[in-house]
N, C-alpha and C positions, 0 to 999 in steps of 0.2 A: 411733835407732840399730839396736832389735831388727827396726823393720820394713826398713829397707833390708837388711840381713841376711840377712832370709828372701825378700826381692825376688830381692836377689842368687843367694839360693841355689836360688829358682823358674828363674829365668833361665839358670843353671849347668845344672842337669837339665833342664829342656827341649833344650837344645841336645845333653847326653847322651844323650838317649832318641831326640834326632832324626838326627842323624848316627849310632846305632847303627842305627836303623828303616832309616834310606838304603841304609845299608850292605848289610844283610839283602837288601832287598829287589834291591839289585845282584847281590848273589851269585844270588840265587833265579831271576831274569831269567835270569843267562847260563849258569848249568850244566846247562841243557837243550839246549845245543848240543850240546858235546862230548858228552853223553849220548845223544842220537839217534844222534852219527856214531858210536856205541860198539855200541848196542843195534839202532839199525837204527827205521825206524817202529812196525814192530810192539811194540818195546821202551817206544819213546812212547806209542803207543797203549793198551799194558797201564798204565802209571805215568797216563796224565792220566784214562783209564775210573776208576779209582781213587782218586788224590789228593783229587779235589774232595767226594766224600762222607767222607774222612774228616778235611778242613778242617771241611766243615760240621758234625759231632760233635765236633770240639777246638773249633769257637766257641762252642757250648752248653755246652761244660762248663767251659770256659776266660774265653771272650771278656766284658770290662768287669768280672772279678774282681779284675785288680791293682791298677785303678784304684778298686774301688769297698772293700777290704781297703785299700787307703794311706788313703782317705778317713777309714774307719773307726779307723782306727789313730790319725790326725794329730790327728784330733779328741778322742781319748782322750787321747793325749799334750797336747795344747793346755789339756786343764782336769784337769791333772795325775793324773789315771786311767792311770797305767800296766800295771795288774794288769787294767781292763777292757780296754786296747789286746791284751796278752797273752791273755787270754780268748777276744776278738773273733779274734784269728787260731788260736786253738787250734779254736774252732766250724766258722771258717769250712776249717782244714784238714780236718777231718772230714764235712763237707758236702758238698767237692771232692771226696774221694778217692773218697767214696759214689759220686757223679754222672758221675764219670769210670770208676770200676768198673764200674757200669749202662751205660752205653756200652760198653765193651768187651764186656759180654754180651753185647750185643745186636748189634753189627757181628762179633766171632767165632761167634757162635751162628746168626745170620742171614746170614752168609757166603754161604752156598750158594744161598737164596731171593734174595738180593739183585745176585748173579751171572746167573740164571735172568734175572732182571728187565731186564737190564744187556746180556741176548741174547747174555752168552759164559760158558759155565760152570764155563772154566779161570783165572777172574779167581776164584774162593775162596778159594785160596791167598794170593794176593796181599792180598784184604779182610781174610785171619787176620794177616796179617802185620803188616797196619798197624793193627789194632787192640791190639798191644800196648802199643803207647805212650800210649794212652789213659788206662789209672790210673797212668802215672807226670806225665804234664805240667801234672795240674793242681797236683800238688805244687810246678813249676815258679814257677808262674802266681799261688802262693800265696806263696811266699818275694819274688817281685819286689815284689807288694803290700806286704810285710811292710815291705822297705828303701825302697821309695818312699815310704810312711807316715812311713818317719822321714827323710826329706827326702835319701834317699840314692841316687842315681838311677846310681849305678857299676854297683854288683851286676848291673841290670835291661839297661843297657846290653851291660856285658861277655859276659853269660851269653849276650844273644840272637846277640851277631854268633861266638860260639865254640859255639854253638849248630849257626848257619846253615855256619859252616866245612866241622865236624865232619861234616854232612849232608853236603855238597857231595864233600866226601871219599871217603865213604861208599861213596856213591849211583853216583862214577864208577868207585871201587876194584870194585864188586861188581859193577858193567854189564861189567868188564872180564874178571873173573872167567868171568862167567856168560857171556860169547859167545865166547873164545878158549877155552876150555878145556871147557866144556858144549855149545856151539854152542845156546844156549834162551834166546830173548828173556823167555817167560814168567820166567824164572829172574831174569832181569836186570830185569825189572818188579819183581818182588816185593822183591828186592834193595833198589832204590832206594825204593820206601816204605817197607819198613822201617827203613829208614835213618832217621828218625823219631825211632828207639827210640833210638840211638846220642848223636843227636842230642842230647836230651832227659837222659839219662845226664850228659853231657858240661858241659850246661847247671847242671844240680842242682849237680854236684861243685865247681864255678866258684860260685854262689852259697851251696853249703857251706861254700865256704873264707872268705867273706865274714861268714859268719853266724858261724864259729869264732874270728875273729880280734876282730868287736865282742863278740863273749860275753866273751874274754878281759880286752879294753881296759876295759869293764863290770862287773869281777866286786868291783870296790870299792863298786858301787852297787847288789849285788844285797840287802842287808838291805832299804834302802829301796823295792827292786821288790817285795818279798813282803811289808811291811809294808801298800803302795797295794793291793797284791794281794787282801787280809783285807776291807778297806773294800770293794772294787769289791759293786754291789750291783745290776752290768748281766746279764738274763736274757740265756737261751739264747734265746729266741723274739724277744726284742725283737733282737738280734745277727744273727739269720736276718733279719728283716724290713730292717732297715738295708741289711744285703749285696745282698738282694735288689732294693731299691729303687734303689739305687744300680746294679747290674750288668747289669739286664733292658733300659733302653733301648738303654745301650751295646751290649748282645749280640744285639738284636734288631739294629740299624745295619750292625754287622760281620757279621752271617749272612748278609744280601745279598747281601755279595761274591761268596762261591764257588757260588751257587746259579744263575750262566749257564753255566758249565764244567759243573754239574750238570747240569742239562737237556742237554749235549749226548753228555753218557756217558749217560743213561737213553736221549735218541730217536735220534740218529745212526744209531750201528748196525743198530738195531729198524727204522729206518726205510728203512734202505736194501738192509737183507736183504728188507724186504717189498715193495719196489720188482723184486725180481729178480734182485739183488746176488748173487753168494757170498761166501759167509761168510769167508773169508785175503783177498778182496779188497776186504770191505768194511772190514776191520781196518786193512789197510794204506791205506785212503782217509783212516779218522778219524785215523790217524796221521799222516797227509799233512796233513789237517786240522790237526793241533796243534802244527807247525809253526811256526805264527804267533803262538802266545801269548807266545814270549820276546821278539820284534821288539816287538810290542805292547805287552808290560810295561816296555821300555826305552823305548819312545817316549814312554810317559806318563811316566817318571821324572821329569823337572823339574815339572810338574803334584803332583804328590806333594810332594817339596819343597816347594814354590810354598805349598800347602796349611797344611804345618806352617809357613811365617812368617804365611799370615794367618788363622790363628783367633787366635794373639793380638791383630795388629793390628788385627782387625775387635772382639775384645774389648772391646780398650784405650779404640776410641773410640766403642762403645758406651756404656762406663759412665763415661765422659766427655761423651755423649751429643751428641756432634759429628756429628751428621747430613750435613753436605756432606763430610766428611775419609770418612767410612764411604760415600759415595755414590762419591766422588773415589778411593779404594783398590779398590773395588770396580770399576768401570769401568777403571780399569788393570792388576787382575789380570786380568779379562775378555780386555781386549786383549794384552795379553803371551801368556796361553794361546792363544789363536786364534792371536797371530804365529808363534808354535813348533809346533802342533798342524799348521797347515795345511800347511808344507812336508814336514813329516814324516810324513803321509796320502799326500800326492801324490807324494812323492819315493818312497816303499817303491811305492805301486802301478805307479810308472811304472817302478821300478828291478826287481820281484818276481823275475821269472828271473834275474837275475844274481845278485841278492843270496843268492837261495834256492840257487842251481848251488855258491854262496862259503862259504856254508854247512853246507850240508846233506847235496852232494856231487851231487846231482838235480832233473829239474824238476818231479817229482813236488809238484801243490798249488799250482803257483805260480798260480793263476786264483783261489782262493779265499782266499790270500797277498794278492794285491791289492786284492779286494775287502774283506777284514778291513781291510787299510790304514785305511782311512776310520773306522774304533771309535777309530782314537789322535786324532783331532782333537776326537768328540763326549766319550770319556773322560777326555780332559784339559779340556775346557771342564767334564764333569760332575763332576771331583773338585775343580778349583779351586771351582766353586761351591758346590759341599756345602762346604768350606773358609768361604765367606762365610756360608755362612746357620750353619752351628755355633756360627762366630763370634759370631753374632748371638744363640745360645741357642735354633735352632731344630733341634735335633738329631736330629728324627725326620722330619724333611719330607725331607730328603735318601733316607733309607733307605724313605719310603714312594713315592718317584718313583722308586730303582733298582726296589723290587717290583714297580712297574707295567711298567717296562721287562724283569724276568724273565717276567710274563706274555705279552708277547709275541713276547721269545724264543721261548717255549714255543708257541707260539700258530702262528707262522711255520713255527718249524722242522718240525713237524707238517704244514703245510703246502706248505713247499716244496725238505723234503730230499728226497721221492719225487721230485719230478719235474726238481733242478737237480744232486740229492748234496747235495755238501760244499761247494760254491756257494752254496746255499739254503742252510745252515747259515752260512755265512759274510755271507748277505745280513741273515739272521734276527737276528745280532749287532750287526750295524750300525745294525739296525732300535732294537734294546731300546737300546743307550746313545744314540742318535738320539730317542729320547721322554724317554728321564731327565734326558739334559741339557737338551733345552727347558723343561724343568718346574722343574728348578731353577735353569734363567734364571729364569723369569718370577717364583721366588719373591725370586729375586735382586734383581731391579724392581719386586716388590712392598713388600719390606720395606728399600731401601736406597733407594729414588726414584733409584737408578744410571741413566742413558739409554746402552743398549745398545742402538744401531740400528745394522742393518745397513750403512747409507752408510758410519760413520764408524768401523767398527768393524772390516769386510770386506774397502770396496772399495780402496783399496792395497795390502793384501797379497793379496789374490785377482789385482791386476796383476801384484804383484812375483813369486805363484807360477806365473803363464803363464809371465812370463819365461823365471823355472828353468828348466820343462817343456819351451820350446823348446829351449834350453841343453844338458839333462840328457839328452833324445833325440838332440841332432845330436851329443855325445859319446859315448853308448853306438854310437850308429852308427860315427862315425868309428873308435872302439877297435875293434868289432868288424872293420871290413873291413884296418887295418891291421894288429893281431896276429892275426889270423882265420887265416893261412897260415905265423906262424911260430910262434905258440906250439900244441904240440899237446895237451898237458892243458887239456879242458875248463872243468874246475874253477878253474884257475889263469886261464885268458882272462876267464873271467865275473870272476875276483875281480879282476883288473888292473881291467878294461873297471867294473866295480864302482865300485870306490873311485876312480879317476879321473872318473866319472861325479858321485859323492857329494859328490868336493871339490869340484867346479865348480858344482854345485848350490848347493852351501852358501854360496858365495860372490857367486855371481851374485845369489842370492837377498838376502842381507844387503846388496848394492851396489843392489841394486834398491828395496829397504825403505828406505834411507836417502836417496836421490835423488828418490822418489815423496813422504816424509815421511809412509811409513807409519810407522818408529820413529824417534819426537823425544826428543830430551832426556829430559824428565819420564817417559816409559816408561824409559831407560835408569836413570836415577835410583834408582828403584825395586827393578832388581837386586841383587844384591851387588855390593859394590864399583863400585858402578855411577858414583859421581862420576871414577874414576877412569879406568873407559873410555871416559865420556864425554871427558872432558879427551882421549883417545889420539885418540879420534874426529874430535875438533876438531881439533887439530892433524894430523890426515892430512887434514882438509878434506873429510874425508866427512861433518861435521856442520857446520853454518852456527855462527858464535859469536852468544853469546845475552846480555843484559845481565837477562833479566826473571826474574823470580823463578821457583826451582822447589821446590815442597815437599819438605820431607824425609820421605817416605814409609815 
């Protein structure tokens, strides 16, 4: 009875931590829009030169401490050590605050060196700014551990997505500030990374009220907490080494991420001032440049998702050591990512100027807009599969194929922003998750005996997305030549000519997948709710009826 209990209550917080992550990561996607069309590129430009070095110092200081402080905690609490659980987070808050303190030294102190580096010297400001949030989040980062240790995944939920709000808030209140009323994009840069601080604030106060309200419900059992207290006979050293053991691989995993947006704040600019560029016009290039990261982060969004339902399935039957059900989930998340990834590479490249004019207001970038396109089909192929190989307990092959693929970002873009721009940077990206994800294919094939071949994996939806393509051109054509003369906002024609394009795409594409039998049944299945659309699908006779068996995945 105790263990389904705590099944139970794995399964409850997982889905709270995962639908909070979604959310988050929703919000963080789209409030770059409205913030461009607020700030202008230049305003973009200062916020993403920025943001990504001070990710990469919140995942050092931050990144695989909640999880590796709940670990620590559950397992005190599990062999009735409550005074060590209390200990271990008392160490480990004091550890934190240190590490995130030292951080802020060194990003507000090195502000100006680190601007200088960055080829614009009026980004200082902006680096003081966001290094304040630094010795407050890992306090953040330390209280989620604390409630996830005791099996309580609310606090960690709540906090991040009133967190990501607060920010989103913030960041457009201050961009609105700072360009109506200052006319200084720099101003509205800085603005919105500070926003951080706000953030973070916001977060703490939300898991304060969590932490006051069990202290209260609690306070019949504090004799017995001070009593286990007395007994605990867990060092300080052996408490560090746990935390550390535990939070170093994870932190190394998660530092990955932001270190391609890094490389493009360090060469870009550098690179394209020393091609012959000036200096406002190479600002508003990299800003034209970043552009494409919100499209990007929406397109991989279901890959994300996708991700968080199979590390446990690929768990579950691992340690049930079901070799064909792990080969069988693995090959159909494979192909479900490719079915999604690939229309939605090809649909943004083919769609780039209208979408970007619907957007953004301009077609400033839309050549390197399309080109990026093509990162959302190898990103969602590379995150579902780092999804399967975690699953598998392989948690560091993933983060040492995105490093090889940051090396060649790095490598590329060195390469070929002198002589393309923001082209060459946008080829360079394509390049790095274009190696990341073939390496965690093959470790996907090497460690699940998955058969991932191209025939049976590509070639019907590689038909079904020509289709689109011809579809989605003779649309934007037709839109454009018949509103062409009566609608006379730009903006407004691309966005009509847009979304009438998008829906026809979308549909032709799915009518096309379903008639080729690039998606059958047992891919549907697979989804959410997927029995359910299948039955819709049958019955509109866009699906053949089936009598043979289909796993419940």
């Amino acid at each position: 009875m105790a263990q389904e209990k705590t099944s139970l209550l794995f399964v409850k917080g997982a889905a709270i931590l995962g639908v909070a992550g979604l959310v988050s990561k929703l919000l963080g996607a789209v409030y770059r829009i409205p913030y461009q069309n607020i700030a202008g590129d230049i305003g973009l430009y200062v916020y993403m030169q920025v943001y990504p070095l001070y990710t990469t110092l919140l995942i050092l200081a931050t990144a695989g401490f909640p999880i590796a402080i709940s670990k620590i905690v559950s397992e005190r609490m599990a062999i009735g050590d409550v005074g060590g659980a209390r200990k271990s987070f008392r160490v480990a808050s004091i550890a934190l605050l240190i590490l995130g303190f030292f951080f802020f030294l060194v990003l507000y102190g090195g502000a100006p060196l680190i601007a200088g580096f960055m080829g614009d010297d009026h980004l200082s400001t902006p680096l003081r700014a966001v290094a304040l949030s630094l010795p407050l989040l890992p306090m953040v980062a330390i209280l989620r551990g604390y409630f996830q240790g005791h099996q309580n995944m609310m606090p960690t939920g709540v906090s991040q997505v009133i967190e990501q709000f607060v920010r989103v808030i913030f960041i457009l209140i201050a961009a609105y500030v700072a360009m109506y009323i200052y006319e200084d994009a720099y101003m509205a840069g800085t603005g919105a990374v500070f926003a951080a601080f706000p953030g973070g604030v916001a977060a703490a106060l939300v898991l304060l009220w969590y932490w006051r309200r069990d202290k209260q419900k609690g306070e019949a059992q504090v004799a017995e907490v001070e009593q286990s207290a007395s007994i605990s006979n867990w060092s300080n050293r052996q408490i560090l080494n746990s935390l550390l053991k535990y939070a170093l691989p994870i932190c190394i995993g998660a530092l990955v991420l932001p270190l391609i947006p890094l490389v493009d704040s360090i060469t870009v600019i550098n690179m394209l001032q020393w091609s012959g560029l000036e200096e406002h016009a190479a600002k508003l290039l990299k800003g034209a440049f970043d552009r494409s990261q919100p499209l990007i982060q929406f397109g991989t969004f279901f890959a994300t998702s996708l991700s968080l339902a199979l590390v446990p399935a690929i768990s579950e039957a691992a340690a049930q050591r079901q070799k064909q059900l792990i080969a069988t989930r693995s090959e159909i998340a494979i192909r479900l990512t490719f079915l999604l990834g690939l229309p939605a590479s090809f649909g943004l490249a083919l769609l780039a100027e209208p979408i970007n004019v619907m957007l953004y207001g301009d077609s400033n970038g839309t050549e390197a807009i399309a080109v990026q396109s093509f990162t959302i089909l190898f990103a969602t192929l590379s995150i579902a599969s780092a999804g399967i190989l975690q699953g598998l307990g392989r948690v560091m092959r993933p983060a040492r194929n995105l490093t090889i693929g940051v090396i060649v970002k790095l490598v590329f873009n060195l390469l070929l922003v002198p002589f393309w721009g923001i082209t060459g940077a946008a080829v360079s990206t394509v390049l790095a998750y274009l190696v990341a994800m073939g390496l965690n294919v093959l470790g996907v094939k090497k460690y699940t005996g998955a058969r991932i071949g191209l025939r049976q994996t590509a070639l019907k939806p590689t038909i079904s997305v020509l289709i689109m393509a011809v579809v989605v051109l003779a649309v934007e054509w037709a839109g454009l030549v018949l509103f062409g003369g009566v609608i006379q906002s730009e903006r407004l024609l691309h966005t009509l000519v847009g979304l009438l394009a998008v829906g026809s795409g979308a549909i032709v594409y799915l009518l096309a997948l379903l008639k080729t039998g690039g998606l059958t049944k047992n891919d549907i299945h697979f989804l959410p709710k997927g029995k359910r659309i299948a039955s819709l699908l049958t019955r509109l006779r866009l699906l053949p009826p089936s009598k043979d068996h289909v796993e419940n995945a």
